[in-house]
C-alpha positions as CSV (number, residue, x, y, z in Angstrom):
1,X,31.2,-49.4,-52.3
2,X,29.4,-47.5,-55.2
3,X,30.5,-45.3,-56.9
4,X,29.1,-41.5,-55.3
5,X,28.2,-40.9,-59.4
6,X,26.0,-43.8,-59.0
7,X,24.4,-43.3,-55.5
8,X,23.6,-40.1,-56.9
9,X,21.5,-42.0,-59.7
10,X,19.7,-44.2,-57.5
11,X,18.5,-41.7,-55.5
12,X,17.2,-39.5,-58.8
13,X,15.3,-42.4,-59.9
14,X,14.0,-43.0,-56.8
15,X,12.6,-39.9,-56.2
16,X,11.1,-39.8,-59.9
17,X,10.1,-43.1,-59.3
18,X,8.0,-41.9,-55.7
19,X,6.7,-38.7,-57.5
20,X,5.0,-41.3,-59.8
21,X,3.6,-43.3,-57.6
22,X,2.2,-39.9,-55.9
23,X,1.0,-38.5,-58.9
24,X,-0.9,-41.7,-60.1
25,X,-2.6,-42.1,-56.6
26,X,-3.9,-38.2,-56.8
27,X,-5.5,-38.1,-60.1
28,X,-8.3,-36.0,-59.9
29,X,-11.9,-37.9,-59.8
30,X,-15.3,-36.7,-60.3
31,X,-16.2,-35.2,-57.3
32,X,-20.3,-35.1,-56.8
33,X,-21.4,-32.4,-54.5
34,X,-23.5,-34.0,-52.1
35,X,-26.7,-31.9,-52.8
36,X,-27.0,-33.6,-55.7
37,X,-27.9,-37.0,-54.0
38,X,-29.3,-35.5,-50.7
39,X,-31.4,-32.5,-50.5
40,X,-29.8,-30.0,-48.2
41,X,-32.1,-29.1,-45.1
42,X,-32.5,-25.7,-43.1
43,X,-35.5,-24.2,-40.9
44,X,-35.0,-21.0,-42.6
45,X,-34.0,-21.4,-46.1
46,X,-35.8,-23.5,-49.0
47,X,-33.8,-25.6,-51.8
48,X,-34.3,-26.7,-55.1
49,X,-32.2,-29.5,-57.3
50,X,-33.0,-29.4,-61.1
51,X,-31.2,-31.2,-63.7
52,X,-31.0,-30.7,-67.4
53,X,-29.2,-32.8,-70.8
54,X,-26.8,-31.5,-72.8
55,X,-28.1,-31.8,-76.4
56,X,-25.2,-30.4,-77.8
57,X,-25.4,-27.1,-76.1
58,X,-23.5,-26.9,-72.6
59,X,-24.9,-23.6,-71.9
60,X,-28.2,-24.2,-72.8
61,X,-28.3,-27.1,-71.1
62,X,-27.3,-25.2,-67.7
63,X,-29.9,-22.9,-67.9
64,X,-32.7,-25.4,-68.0
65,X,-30.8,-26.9,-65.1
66,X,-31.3,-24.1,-63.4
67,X,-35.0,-23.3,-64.4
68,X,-35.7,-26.8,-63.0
69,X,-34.3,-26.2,-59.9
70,X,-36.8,-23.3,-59.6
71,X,-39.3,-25.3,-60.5
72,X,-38.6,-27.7,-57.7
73,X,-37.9,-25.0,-55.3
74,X,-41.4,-23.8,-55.6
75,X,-42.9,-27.2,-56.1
76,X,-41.4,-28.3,-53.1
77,X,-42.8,-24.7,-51.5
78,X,-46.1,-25.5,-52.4
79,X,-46.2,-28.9,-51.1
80,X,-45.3,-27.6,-47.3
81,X,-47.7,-25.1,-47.7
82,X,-50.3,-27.4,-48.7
83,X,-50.7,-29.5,-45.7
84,X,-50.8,-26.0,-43.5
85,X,-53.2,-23.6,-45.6
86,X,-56.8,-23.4,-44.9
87,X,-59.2,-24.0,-47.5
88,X,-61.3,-20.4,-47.2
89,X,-65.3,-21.2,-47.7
90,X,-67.2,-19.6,-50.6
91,X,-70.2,-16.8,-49.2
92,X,-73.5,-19.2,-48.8
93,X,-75.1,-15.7,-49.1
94,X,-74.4,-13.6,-52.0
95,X,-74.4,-9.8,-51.6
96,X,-73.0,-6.9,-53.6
97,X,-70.1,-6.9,-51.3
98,X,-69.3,-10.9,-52.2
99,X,-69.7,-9.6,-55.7
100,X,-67.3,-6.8,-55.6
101,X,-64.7,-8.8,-53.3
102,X,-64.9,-11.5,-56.4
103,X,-63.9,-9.0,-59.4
104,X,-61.3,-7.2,-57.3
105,X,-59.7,-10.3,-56.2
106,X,-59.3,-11.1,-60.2
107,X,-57.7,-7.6,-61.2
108,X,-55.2,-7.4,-57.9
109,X,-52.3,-10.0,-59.0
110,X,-51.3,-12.8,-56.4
111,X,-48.1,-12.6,-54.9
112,X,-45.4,-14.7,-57.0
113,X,-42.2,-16.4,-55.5
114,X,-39.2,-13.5,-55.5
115,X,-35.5,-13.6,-54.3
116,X,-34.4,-17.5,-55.5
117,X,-30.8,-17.7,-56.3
118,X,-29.2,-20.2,-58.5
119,X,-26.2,-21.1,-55.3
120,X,-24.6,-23.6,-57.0
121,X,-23.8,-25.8,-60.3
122,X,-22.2,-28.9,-61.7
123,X,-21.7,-30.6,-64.7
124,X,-21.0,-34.1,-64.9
125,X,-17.3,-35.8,-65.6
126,X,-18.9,-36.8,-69.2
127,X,-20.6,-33.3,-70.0
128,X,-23.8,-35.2,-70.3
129,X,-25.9,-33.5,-67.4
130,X,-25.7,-30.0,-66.2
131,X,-27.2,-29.4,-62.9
132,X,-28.1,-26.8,-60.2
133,X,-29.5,-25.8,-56.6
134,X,-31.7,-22.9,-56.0
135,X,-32.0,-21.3,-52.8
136,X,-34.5,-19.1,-51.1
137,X,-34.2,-17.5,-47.7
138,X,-38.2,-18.0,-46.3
139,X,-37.3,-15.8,-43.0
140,X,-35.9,-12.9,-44.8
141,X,-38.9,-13.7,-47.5
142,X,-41.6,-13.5,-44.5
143,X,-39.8,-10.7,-42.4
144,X,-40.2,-8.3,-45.6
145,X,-44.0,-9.7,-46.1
146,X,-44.6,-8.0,-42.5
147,X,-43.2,-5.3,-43.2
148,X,-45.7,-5.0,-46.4
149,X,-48.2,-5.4,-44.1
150,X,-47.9,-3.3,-41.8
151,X,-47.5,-0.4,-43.9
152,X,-50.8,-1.8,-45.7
153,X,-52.4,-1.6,-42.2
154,X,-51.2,1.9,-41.5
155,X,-52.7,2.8,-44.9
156,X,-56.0,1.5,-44.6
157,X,-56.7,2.7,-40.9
158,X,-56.1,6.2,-41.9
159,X,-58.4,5.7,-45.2
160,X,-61.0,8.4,-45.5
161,X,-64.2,7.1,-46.7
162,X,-66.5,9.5,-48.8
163,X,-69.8,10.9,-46.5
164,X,-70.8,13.5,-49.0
165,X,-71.6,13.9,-52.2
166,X,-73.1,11.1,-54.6
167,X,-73.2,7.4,-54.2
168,X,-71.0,6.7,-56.9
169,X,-68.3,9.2,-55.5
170,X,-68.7,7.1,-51.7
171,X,-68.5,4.0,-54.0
172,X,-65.0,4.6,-55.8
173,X,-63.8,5.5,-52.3
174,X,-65.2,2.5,-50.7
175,X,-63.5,0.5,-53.9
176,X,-60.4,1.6,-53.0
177,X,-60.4,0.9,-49.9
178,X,-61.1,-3.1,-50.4
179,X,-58.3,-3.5,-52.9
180,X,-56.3,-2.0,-49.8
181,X,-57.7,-4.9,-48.0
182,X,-57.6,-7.6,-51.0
183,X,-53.9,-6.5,-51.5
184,X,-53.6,-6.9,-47.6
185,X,-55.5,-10.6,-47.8
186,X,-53.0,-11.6,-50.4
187,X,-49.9,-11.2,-48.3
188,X,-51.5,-12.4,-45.7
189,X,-52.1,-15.7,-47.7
190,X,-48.3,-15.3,-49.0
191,X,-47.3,-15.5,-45.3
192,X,-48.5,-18.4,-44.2
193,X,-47.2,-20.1,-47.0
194,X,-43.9,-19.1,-46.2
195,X,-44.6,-20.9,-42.8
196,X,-44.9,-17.4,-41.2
197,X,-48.0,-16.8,-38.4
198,X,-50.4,-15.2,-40.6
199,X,-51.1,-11.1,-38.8
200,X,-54.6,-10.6,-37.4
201,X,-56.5,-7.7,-38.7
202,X,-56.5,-4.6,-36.0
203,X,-59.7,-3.3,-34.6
204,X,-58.8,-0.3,-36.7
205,X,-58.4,-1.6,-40.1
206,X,-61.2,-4.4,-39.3
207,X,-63.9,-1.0,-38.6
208,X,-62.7,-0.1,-42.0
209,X,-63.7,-2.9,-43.7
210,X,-67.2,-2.8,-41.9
211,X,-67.4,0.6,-43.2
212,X,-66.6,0.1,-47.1
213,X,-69.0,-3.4,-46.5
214,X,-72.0,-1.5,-45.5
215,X,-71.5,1.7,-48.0
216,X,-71.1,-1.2,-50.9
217,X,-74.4,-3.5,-49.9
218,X,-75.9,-0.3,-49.3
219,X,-76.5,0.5,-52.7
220,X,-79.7,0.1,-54.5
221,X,-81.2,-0.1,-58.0
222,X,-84.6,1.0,-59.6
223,X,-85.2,-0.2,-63.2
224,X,-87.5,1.0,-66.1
225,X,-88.4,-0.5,-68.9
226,X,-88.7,1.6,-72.4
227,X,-92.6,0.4,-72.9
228,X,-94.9,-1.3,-70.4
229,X,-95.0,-4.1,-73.2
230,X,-91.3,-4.8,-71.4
231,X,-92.5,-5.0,-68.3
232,X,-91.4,-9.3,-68.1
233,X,-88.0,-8.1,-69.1
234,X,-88.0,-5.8,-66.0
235,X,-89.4,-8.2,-63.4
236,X,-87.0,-11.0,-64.3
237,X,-84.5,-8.5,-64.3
238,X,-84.9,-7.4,-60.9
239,X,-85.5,-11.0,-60.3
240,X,-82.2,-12.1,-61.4
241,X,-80.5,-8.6,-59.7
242,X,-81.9,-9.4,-56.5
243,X,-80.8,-13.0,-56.6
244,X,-77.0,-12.2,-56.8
245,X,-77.9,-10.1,-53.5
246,X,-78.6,-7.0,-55.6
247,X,-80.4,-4.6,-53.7
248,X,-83.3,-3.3,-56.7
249,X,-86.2,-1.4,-55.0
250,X,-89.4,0.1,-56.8
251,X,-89.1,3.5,-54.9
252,X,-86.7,6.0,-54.6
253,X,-83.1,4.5,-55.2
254,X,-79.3,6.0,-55.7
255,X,-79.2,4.6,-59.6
256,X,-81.6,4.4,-61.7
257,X,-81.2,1.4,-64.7
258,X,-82.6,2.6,-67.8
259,X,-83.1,-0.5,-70.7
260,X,-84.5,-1.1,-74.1
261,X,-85.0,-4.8,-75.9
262,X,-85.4,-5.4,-79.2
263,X,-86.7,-8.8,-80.0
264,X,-86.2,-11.1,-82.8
265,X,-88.0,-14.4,-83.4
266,X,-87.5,-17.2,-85.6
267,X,-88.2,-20.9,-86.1
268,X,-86.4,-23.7,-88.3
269,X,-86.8,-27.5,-88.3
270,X,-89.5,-27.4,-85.4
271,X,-87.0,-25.6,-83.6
272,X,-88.1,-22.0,-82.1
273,X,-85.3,-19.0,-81.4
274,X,-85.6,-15.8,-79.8
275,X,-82.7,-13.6,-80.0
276,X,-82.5,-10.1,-77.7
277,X,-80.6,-7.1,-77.9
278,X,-80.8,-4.7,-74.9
279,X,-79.3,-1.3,-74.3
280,X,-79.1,-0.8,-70.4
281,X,-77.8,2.9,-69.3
282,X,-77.4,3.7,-65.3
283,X,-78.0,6.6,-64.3
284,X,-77.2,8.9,-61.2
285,X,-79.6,12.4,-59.8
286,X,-80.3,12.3,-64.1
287,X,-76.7,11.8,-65.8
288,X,-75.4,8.5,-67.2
289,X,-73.0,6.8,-65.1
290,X,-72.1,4.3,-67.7
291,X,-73.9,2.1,-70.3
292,X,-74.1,-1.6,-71.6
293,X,-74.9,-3.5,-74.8
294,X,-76.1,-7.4,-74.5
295,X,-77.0,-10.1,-77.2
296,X,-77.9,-13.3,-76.4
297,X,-79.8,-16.1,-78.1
298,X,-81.7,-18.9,-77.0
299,X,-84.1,-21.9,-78.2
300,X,-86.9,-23.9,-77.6
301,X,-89.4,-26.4,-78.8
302,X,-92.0,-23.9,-78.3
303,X,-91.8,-20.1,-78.9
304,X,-92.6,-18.7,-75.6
305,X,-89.9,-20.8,-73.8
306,X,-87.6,-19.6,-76.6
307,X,-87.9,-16.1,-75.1
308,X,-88.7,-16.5,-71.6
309,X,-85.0,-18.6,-72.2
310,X,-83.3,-15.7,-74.1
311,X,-84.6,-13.0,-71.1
312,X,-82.9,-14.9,-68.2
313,X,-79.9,-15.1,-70.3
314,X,-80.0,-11.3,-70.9
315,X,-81.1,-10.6,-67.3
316,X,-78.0,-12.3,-65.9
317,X,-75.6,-11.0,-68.3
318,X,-76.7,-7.7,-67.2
319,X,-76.6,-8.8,-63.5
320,X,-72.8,-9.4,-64.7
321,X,-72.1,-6.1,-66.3
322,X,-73.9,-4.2,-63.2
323,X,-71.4,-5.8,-60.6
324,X,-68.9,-4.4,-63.1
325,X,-69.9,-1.0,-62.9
326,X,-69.9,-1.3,-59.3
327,X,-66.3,-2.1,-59.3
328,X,-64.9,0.3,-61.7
329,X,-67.2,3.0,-61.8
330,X,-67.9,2.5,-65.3
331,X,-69.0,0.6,-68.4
């Protein structure tokens, strides 16, 4: 029988000799989470995986983990959207009103992807790659997009267009009401790329948009040359005006376009150039609305066609400026 100082022994040695065994079997590996390999999937939330290497800076490297995974996130946004957004047709017809829904589109800013968080990140067992998954919540995204606009909605069918006073007073008012209605169109657009149904336009708010429509293509334009020597200049003018659906009318009209050309013309190597410098000024009941300066240069084998060239130029640039002015309310 052994000794009880030596049972006592065996049994230490066994347990050390168990704990080992336990110890070597639950060493600690490098667990991957899974969203690294395989994208995780929900109907109302949108991911992102990005990836990024460490150069030498761990935390550097994070953050352009996590700018990646943005990246994706909207990438992969766009790419569902794309198969489910409608491609909208350019007007076939220009008017006035195509003209000022094209410059106030420019100035009102699209809607940009808000609300992606960074949910989680891992670095690899070797340090080498950082990564990270961004999430975005598309139905809380789309449920605060109606909410936008309806209160856009609200807005614009209580609008108060101008009936009074000057055209240029019922202009700025009519203005303001279509970046109502661009800002409207915009979130609309957002909507549907969120996946959302896209909201109809009311009978209320769709009377106001025939209203600011008709007080904007109602406007019209008279023009007058400095000397009858310019009267070319004006009819191309009027021409060009009137071909970017410009309404320009020889009688009574609500602006009046005041212009002056100076001419300069040269030749070199066979080669013949007109250049012209115009001053145009509108004017409203007798006061300047707002004023324009325009240089353009043009060239030809022969002389005339070197400034018959240089006048479309100048008559489109000022078609240009005038749709400006119809916009802002100023030069």
């Amino acid at each position: 029988m052994a000794s009880k100082p030596l049972l006592a022994t065996l049994l230490t040695a066994a347990i050390l000799s168990g704990c080992s065994a336990n110890n070597a079997s639950q060493t600690p590996a490098d667990t991957k989470p899974a969203w690294i390999t395989a994208m995780p999937s929900s109907s109302y939330m949108i991911y992102g995986v990005g990836s990024a290497q460490n150069t030498g800076d761990l935390q550097q490297a994070k953050l352009a983990a996590q700018e990646s995974a943005r990246l994706a996130l909207a990438k992969q946004l766009n790419v569902t959207i794309s198969a489910n957004t409608r491609i909208e047709q350019s007007a076939t017809e220009k008017s006035m009103q195509f003209h000022v829904d094209e410059l106030i589109n420019s100035q009102v800013p699209d809607i940009h992807l808000q609300g992606v968080k960074i949910e989680d990140e891992y670095i690899s067992a070797d340090q080498q790659t950082a990564f990270a998954l961004a999430v975005f919540n598309r139905t809380e995204a789309a449920m605060q997009t109606e909410l936008t606009i309806r209160a856009l909605d609200e807005e614009i069918a209580q609008f108060r267009l101008a009936t009074g006073g000057g055209k240029s007073g019922q202009l700025k008012k009519a203005v303001a009401l279509k970046e109502l209605l661009v800002k409207r169109s915009k979130q609309n657009r957002y909507l549907t790329q969120l996946q959302a149904a896209p909201i109809a336009l009311s009978d209320a708010v769709r009377a106001k948009q025939d209203e600011a429509d008709a007080v904007i293509n109602s406007i019209s334009f008279s023009i007058e040359g400095d000397t009858p020597a310019h009267r070319k200049v004006r009819d191309i003018l009027a021409k060009a005006l009137s071909s970017q659906g410009i309404k320009v009318t020889t009688g009574e009209a609500d602006f009046t376009l005041k212009f002056t050309v100076d001419w300069q013309d040269m030749s070199k190597a066979n080669t013949f150039y007109s250049v012209a410098e115009s001053y145009l000024v509108v004017m409203e009941n007798g006061e300047e609305q707002a004023h324009f300066n325009t240089k353009v240069k043009a060239a030809s084998g022969y002389k005339d066609t070197a400034r018959s060239n240089a006048m479309t130029k100048l008559a489109n640039k000022l078609g240009t400026q005038l749709a400006q002015f119809v916009v802002t309310g100023k030069s």
